[in-house]
C-alpha positions as a Python dict, from the first residue, in 0.01 Angstrom:
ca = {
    (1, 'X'): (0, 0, 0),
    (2, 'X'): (-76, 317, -217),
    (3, 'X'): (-175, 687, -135),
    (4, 'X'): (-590, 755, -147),
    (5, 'X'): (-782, 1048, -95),
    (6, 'X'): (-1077, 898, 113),
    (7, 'X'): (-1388, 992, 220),
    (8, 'X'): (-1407, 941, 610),
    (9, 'X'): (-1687, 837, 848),
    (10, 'X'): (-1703, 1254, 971),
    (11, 'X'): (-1740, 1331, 563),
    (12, 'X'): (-1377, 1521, 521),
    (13, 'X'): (-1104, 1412, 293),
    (14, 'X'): (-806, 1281, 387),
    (15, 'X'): (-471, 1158, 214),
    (16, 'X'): (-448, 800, 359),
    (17, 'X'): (-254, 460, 292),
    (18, 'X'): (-506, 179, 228),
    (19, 'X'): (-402, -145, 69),
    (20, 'X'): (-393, -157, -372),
    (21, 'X'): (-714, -323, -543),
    (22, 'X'): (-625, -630, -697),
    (23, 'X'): (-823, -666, -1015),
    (24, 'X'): (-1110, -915, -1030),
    (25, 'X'): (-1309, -1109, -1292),
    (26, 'X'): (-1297, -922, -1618),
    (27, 'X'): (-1131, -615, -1471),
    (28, 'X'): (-803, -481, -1473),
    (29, 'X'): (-532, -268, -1241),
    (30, 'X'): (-481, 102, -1332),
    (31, 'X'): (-166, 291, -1210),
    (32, 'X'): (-355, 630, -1227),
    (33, 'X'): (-143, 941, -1370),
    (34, 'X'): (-489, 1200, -1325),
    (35, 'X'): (-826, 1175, -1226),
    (36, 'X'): (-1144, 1379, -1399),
    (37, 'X'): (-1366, 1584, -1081),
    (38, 'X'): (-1730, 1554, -1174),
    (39, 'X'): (-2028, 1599, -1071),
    (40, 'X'): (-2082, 1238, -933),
    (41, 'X'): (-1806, 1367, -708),
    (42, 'X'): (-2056, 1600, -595),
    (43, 'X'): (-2335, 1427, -501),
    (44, 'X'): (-2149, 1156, -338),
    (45, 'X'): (-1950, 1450, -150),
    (46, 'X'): (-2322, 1587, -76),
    (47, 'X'): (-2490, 1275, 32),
    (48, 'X'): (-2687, 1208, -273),
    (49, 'X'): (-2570, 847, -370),
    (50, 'X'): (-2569, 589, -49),
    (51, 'X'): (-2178, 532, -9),
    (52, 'X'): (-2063, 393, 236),
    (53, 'X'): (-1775, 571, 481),
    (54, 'X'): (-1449, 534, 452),
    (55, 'X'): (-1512, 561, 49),
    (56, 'X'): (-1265, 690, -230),
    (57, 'X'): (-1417, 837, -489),
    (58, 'X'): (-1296, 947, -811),
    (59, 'X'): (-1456, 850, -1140),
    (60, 'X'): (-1228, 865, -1436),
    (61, 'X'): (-909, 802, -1440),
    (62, 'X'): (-596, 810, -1691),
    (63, 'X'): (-321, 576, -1696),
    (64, 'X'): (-102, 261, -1748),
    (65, 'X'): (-270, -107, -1713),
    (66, 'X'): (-85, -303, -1454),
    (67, 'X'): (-218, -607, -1417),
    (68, 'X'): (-533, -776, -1517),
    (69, 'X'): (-805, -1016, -1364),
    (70, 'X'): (-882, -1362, -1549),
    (71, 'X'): (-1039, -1336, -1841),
    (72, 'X'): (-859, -1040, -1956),
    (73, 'X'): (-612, -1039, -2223),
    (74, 'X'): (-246, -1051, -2066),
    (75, 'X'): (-161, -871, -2344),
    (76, 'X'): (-325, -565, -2219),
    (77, 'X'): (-91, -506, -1946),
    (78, 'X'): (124, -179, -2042),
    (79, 'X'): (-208, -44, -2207),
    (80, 'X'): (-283, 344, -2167),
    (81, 'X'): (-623, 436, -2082),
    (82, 'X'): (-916, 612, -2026),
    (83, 'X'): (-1120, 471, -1735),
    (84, 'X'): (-1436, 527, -1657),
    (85, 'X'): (-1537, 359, -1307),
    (86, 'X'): (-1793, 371, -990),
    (87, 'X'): (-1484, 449, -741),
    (88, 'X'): (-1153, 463, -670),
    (89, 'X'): (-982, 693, -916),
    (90, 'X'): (-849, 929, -660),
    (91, 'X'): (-593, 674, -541),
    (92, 'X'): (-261, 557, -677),
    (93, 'X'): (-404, 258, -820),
    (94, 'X'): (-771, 178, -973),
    (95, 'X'): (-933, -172, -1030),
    (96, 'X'): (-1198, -94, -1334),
    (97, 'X'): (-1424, -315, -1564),
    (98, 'X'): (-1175, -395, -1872),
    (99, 'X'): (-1515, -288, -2095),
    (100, 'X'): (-1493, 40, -1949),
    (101, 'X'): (-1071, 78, -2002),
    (102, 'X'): (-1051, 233, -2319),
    (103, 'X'): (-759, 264, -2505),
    (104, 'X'): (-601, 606, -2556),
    (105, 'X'): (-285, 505, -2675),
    (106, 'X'): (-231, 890, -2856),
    (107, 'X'): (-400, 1073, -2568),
    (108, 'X'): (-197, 1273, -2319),
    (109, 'X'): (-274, 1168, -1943),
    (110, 'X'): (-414, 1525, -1837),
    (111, 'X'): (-676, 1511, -2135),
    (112, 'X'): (-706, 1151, -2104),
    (113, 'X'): (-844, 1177, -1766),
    (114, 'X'): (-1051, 1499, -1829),
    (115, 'X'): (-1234, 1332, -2143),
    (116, 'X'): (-1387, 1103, -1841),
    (117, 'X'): (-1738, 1051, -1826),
    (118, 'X'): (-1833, 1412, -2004),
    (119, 'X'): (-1697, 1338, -2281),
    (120, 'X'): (-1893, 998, -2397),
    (121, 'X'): (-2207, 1139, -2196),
    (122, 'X'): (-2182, 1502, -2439),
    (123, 'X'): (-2138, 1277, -2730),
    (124, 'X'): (-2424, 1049, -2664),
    (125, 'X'): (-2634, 1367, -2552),
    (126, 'X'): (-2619, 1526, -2934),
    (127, 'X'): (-2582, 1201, -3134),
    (128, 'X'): (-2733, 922, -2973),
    (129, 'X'): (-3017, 1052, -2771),
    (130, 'X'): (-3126, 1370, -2947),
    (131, 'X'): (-3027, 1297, -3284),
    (132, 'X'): (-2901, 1644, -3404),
    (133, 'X'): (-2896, 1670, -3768),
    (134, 'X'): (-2740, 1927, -4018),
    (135, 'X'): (-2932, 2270, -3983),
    (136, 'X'): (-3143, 2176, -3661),
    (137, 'X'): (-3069, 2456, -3355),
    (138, 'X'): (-2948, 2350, -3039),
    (139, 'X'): (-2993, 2504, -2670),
    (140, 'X'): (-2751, 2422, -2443),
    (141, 'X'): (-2760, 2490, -2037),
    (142, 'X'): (-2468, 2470, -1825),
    (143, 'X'): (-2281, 2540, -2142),
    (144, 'X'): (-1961, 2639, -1938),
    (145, 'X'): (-1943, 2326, -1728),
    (146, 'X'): (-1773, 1971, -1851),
    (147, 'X'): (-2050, 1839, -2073),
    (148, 'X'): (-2164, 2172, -2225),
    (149, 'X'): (-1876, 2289, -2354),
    (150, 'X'): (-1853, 2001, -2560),
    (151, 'X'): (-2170, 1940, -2649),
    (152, 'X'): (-2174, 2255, -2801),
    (153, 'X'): (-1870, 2079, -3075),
    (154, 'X'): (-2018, 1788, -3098),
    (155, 'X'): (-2321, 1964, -3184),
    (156, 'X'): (-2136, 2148, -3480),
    (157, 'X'): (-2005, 1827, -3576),
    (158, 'X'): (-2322, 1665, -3629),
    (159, 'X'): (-2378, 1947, -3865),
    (160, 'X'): (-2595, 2200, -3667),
    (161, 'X'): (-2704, 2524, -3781),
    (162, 'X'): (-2741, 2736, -3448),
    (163, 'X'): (-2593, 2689, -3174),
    (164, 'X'): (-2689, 2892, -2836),
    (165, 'X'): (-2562, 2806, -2490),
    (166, 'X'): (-2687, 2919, -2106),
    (167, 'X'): (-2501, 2959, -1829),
    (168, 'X'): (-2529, 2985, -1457),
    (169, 'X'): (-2380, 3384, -1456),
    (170, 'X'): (-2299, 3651, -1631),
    (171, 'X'): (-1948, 3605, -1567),
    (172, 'X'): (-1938, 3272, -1762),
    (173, 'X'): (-2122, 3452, -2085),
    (174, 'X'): (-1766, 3518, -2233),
    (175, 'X'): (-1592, 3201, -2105),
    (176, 'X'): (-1867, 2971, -2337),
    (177, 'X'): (-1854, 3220, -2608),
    (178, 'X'): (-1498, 3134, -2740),
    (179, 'X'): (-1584, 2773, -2734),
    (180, 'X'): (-1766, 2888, -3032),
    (181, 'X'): (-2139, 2907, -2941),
    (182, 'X'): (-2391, 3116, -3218),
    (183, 'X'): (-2496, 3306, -2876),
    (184, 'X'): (-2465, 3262, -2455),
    (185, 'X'): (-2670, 3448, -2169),
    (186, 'X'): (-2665, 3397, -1858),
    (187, 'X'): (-2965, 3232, -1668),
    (188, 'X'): (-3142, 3472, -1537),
    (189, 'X'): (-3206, 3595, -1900),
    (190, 'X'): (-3368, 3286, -1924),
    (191, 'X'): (-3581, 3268, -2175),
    (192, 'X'): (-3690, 3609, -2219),
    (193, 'X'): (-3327, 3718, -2417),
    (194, 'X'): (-3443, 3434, -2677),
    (195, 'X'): (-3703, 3661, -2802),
    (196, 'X'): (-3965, 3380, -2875),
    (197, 'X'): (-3693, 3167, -3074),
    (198, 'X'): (-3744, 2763, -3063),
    (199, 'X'): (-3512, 2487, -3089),
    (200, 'X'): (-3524, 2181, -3248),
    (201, 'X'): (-3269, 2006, -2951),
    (202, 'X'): (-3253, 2119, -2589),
    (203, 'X'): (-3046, 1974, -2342),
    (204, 'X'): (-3119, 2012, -1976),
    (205, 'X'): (-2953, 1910, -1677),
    (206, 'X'): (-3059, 2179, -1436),
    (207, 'X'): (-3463, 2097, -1350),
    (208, 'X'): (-3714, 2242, -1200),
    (209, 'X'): (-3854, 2560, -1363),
    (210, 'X'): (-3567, 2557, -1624),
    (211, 'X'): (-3744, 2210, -1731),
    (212, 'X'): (-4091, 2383, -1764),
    (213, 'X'): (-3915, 2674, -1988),
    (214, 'X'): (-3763, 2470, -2185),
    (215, 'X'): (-4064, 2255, -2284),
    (216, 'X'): (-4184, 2576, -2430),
    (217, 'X'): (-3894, 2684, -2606),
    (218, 'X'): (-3883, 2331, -2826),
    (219, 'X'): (-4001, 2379, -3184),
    (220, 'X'): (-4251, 2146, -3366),
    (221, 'X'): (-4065, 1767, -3320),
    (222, 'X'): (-3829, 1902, -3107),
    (223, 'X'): (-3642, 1678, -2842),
    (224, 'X'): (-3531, 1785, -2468),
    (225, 'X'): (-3291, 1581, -2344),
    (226, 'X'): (-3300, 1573, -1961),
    (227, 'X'): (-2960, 1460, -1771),
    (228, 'X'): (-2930, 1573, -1427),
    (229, 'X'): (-3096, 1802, -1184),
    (230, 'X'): (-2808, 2052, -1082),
    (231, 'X'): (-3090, 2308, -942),
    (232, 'X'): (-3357, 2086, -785),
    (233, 'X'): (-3406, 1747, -746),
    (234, 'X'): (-3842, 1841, -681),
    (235, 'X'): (-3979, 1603, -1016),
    (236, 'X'): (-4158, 1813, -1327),
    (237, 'X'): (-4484, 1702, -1443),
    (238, 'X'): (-4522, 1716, -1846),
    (239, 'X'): (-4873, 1656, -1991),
    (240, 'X'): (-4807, 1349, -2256),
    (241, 'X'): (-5130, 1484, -2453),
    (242, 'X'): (-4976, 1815, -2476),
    (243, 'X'): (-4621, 1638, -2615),
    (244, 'X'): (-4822, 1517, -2873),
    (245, 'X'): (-5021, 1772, -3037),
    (246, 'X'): (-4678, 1919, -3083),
    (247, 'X'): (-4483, 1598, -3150),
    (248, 'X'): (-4231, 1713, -2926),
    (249, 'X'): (-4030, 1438, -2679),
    (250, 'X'): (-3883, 1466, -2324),
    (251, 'X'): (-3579, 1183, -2311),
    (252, 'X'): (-3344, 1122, -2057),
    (253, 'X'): (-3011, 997, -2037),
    (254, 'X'): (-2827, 816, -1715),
    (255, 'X'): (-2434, 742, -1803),
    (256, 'X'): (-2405, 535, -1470),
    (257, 'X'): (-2711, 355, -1550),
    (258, 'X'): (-2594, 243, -1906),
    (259, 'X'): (-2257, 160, -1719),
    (260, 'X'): (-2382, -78, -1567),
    (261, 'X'): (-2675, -238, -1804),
    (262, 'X'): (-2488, -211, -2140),
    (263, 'X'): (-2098, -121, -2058),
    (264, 'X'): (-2002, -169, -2434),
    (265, 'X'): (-2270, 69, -2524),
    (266, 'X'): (-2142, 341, -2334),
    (267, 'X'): (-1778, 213, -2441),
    (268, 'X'): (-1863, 218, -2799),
    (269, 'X'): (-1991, 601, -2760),
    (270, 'X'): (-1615, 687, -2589),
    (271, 'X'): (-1451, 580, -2871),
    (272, 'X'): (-1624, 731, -3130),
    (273, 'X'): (-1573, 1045, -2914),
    (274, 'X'): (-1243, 1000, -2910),
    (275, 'X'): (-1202, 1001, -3275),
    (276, 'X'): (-1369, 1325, -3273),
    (277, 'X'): (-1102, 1454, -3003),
    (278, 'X'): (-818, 1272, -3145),
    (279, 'X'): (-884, 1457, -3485),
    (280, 'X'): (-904, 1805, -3321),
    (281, 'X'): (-1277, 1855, -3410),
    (282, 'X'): (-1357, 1861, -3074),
    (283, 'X'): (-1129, 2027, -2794),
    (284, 'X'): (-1112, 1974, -2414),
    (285, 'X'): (-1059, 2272, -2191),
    (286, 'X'): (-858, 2179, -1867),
    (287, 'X'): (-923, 2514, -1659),
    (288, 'X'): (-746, 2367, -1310),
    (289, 'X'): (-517, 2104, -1181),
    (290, 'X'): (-523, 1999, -827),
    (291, 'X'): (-300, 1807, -598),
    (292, 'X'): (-420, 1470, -462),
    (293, 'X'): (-487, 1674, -102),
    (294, 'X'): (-647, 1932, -234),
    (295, 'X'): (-938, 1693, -400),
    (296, 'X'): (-1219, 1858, -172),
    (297, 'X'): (-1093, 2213, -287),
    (298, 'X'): (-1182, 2057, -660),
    (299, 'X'): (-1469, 1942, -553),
    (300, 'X'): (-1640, 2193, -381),
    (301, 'X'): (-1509, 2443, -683),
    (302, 'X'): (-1721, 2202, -869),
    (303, 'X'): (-2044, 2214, -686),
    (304, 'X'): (-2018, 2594, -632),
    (305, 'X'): (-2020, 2688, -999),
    (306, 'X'): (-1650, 2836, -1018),
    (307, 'X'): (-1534, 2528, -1234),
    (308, 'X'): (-1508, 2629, -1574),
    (309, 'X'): (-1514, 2364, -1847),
    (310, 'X'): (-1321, 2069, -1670),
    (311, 'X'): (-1067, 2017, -1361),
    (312, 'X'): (-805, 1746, -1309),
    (313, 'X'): (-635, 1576, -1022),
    (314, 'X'): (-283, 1475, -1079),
    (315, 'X'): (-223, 1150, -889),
    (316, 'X'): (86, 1006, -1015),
}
């Protein structure tokens, strides 16, 4: 038996003991020292994904392999990881897809499990899916939350030559400054601070209205890069005529999807990340550690906008 926080039928958290996973096909056992909160937390927490009740959630993890399923390298077993995962990392023990167990052998646990998800997804965000090159200008929104304040570094690392963040209030402005952004306002100053300025890269994961702004604010060829809908979940319409008379491209980006249709894709972007983070080009600012009980607390600090870069939950 191990120690979970779970997600009961009457949607409150509780500590409980429930039996260990045993690892399956291609996966192995995690004994879990911390666990990333993100915003998948959230929306499970807030009925947006279809889980069933009782459900532990939890979606990254850091830790020590303990076993492994068949066809899994026995060799693995005394591995440390990062795990990324569609449950279970708020518990003592995490069965994950062995793909998706990537080796952090030089990695403390806390920043192990705070690189998580945001870390990979930032990454892909700026390199993969928007393509920054050396000189373009980057806007960022939600700067001060987990994936904006490092997409803002890996946006510097990819060689950018202005880079200007938004956040959610004025009380974050100086919070995202000294993570080394050209300029941050809050949004409510939205666009009108910009002063007509355009971007060659925006990234967006707030929606609605924000969405339509944005689509103004790209320059000739720019990109936004749409990956969540933190304000509204209402869809955007976007002309594909007007897109083209300015060349300019909406994309989108789903971690969980790519998870789960090409797992050594998303795998592949964690490790180059972790180079990055490993080297010291790109930092990781843990801003709160929770207790296992106190995982709702983390969660709903999360979803009302008082998280600051990234929280952790120590488990072990």
């Amino acid at each position: 038996m191990m120690k979970a926080a779970v997600l009961a039928t009457d949607d409150q958290f509780r500590v409980t003991e429930i039996a260990e996973p045993v690892p399956g096909h291609g996966e192995v056992a995690i004994r879990v020292a911390y666990a990333g909160v993100q915003w998948g937390d959230v929306l499970v927490r807030e009925g947006h994904f279809p889980t069933p009740r009782p459900f532990v959630p939890g979606f990254e993890a850091a830790g020590r392999i303990i076993a492994v399923g068949e066809g899994v390298d026995p060799a693995r077993v005394g591995e440390q990881v990062i795990a990324l995962t569609s449950s279970g990392a708020f518990a003592e023990v995490v069965a994950v897809s062995s793909v998706l167990a990537i080796a952090a052998p030089a990695l403390d646990p806390r920043t192990a499990a705070a690189f998580g998800w945001v870390t990979p997804t930032a990454y892909d965000l700026i390199n993969t899916v928007a393509g920054v090159g050396p000189g373009q200008s980057v806007l960022i929104h939600a700067a001060a939350g987990g994936v904006g304040t490092l997409a803002g570094q890996f946006a510097r690392a990819a060689g950018a030559g202005r880079v200007v963040g938004v956040v959610g209030d004025a009380e974050q402005v100086d919070y995202a400054r000294r993570l080394g952004y050209d300029q941050v306002l809050s949004r409510e100053d939205f666009p009108q601070a910009l002063d007509g300025e355009h971007f060659d890269v925006i990234l967006d994961p707030i929606g609605g209205q924000t969405r339509l702004a944005c689509l103004e604010r790209l320059a000739p060829h720019g990109r936004l890069v749409v990956y969540g809908n933190i304000a509204t979940f209402e869809p955007v319409s976007v002309s594909a005529n007007d897109l083209l008379m300015q060349g300019t491209s909406m994309l989108t980006y789903n971690s969980n999807l790519l998870s789960r249709t090409h797992p050594e894709r998303l795998a592949g972007s964690a490790r180059r990340a972790l180079e990055l983070v490993g080297d010291g080009r790109v930092g990781i600012d843990i801003t709160a550690e929770h207790e296992l009980a106190d995982v709702e607390t983390a969660i709903a600090d999360l979803a009302g906008g008082a998280t600051r870069g990234k929280s952790i939950v120590r488990i072990g």
